[in-house]
N, C-alpha and C positions, 0 to 999 in steps of 0.2 A: 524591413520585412525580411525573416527570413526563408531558406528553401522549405522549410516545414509549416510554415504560418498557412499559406494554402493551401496544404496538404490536410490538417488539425481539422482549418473551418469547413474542409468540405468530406469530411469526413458522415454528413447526416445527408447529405446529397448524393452520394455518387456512391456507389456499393464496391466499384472495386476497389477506389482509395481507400474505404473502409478496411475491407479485407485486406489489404499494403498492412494498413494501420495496425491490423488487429496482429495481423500474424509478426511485425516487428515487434509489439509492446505484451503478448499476450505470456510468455514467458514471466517478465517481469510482474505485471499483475500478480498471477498464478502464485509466482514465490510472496509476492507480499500480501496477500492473504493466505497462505501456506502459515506464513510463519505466526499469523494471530489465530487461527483456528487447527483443530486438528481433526477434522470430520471431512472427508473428500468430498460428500455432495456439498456439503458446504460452501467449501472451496469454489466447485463448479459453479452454482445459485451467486455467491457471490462477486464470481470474477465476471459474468454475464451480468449482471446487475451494473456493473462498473462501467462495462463496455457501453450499454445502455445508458448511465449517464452522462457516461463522455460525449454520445453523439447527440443527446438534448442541450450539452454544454459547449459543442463546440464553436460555435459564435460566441464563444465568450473568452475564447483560446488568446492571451496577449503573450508575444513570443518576447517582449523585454522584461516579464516577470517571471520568465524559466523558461527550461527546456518542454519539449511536447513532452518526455518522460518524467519530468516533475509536476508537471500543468496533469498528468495521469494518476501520480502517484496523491495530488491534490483532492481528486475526483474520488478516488478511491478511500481516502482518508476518509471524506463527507460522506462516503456509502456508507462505508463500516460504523461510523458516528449514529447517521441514521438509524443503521439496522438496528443496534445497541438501545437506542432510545426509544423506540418504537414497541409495544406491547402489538399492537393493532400489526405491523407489517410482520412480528410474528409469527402470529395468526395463520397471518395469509399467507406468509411462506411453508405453513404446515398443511393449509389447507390445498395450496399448489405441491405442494410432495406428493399430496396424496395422487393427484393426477399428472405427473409430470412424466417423461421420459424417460423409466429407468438407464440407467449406467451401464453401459455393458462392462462385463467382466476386462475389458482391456483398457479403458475409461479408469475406470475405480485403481487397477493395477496403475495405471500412469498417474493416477493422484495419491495415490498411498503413497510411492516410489517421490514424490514432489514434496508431499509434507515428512514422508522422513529426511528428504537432504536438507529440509529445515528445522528442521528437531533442533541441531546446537543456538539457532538463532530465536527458534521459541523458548529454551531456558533461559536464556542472555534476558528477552521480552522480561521472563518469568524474575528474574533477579534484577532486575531495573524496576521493576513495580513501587516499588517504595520511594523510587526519587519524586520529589515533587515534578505535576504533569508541564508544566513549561520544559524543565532543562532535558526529562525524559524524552518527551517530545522531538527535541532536535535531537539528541544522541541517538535515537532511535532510525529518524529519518539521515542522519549522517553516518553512525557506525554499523548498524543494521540494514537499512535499505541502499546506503553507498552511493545517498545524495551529496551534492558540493555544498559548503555551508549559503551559498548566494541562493540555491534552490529549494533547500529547505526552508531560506525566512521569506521564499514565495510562496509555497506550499501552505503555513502558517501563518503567511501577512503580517511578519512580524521584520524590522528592520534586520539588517546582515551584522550590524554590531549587537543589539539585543540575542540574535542568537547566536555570536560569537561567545556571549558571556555567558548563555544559557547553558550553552555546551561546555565551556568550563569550567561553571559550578557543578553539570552532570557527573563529566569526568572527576571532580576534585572531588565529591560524594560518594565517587565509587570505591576509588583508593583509598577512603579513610575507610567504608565498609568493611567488616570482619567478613571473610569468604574462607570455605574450603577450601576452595581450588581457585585460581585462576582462569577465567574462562572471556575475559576482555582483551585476548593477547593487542587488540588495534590499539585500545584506549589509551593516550600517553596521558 
């Protein structure tokens, strides 16, 4: 067990381990939905939506299949899945805008100011699109999100040698791609 394991599960209990929780990991959220959307309410709707999943998921936190930051980035993954698939949640996400809490003006500035320091990591997104969704996947969650490969084949539930090899065939894809520019300077 480690010091975070019952920190994670008691996260839907106790409000201020929450709050510990939220204010360590909410940064990171933030950027990794930053870097797949570029609409600041967005941003906001979906990083609250995460957090809200996390604390219905926390009983389900096993600290030998990642870190609490990858068991988040896990969670977040299957929001953003969700959202994507869902006509109906939508919907209902248009229909909660209509009545939600506006943004104040220092809000909106601190999300604009977030999704532009990810603008280089949404083109990268954006020039990855083409790899098939397995080796994308890890490259994404290892040279983009700046998971370890052991927490990205958590994330995925896929073995640590499949997504050693996942990552690179990603990488060997990338370097045979014709590019203007260089813009993977990590990717060896």
């Amino acid at each position: 067990m480690t010091a975070d394991e019952p920190e994670v599960r008691a996260i839907g209990r106790d409000p201020a381990v929450f709050e510990a929780f939220y204010r360590r990991h909410v940064r990171m959220v933030t950027g990794f939905v930053a870097r797949r959307t570029g609409d600041p309410h967005a941003v906001d709707d979906l990083t609250t939506e995460i957090f809200l999943a996390a604390v219905e998921a926390a009983d389900g936190y096993r600290p030998g299949r990642g870190s609490p930051s990858a068991w988040l980035v896990g969670v977040a993954r299957n929001v953003l899945a969700a959202e994507r698939r869902s006509s109906a949640r939508r919907l209902d996400a248009l229909a909660r805008a209509a009545a939600r809490r506006p943004l104040d003006d220092d809000a909106v500035a601190r999300l604009e100011e977030r999704i532009d320091a990810e603008r280089d990591a949404r083109r990268v997104r954006a020039e990855i699109a083409g790899l098939p969704p397995g080796p994308r996947a890890v490259l994404e969650l290892v040279d983009v999100d700046g998971l370890t490969i052991t927490e990205a084949a958590a994330v995925l539930r896929i073995r640590q040698g499949t997504a050693r090899v996942r990552l690179h065939r990603a990488r060997r894809l990338l370097r045979q791609a014709p590019t203007t520019e260089p813009t993977l300077e990590g990717i060896s």
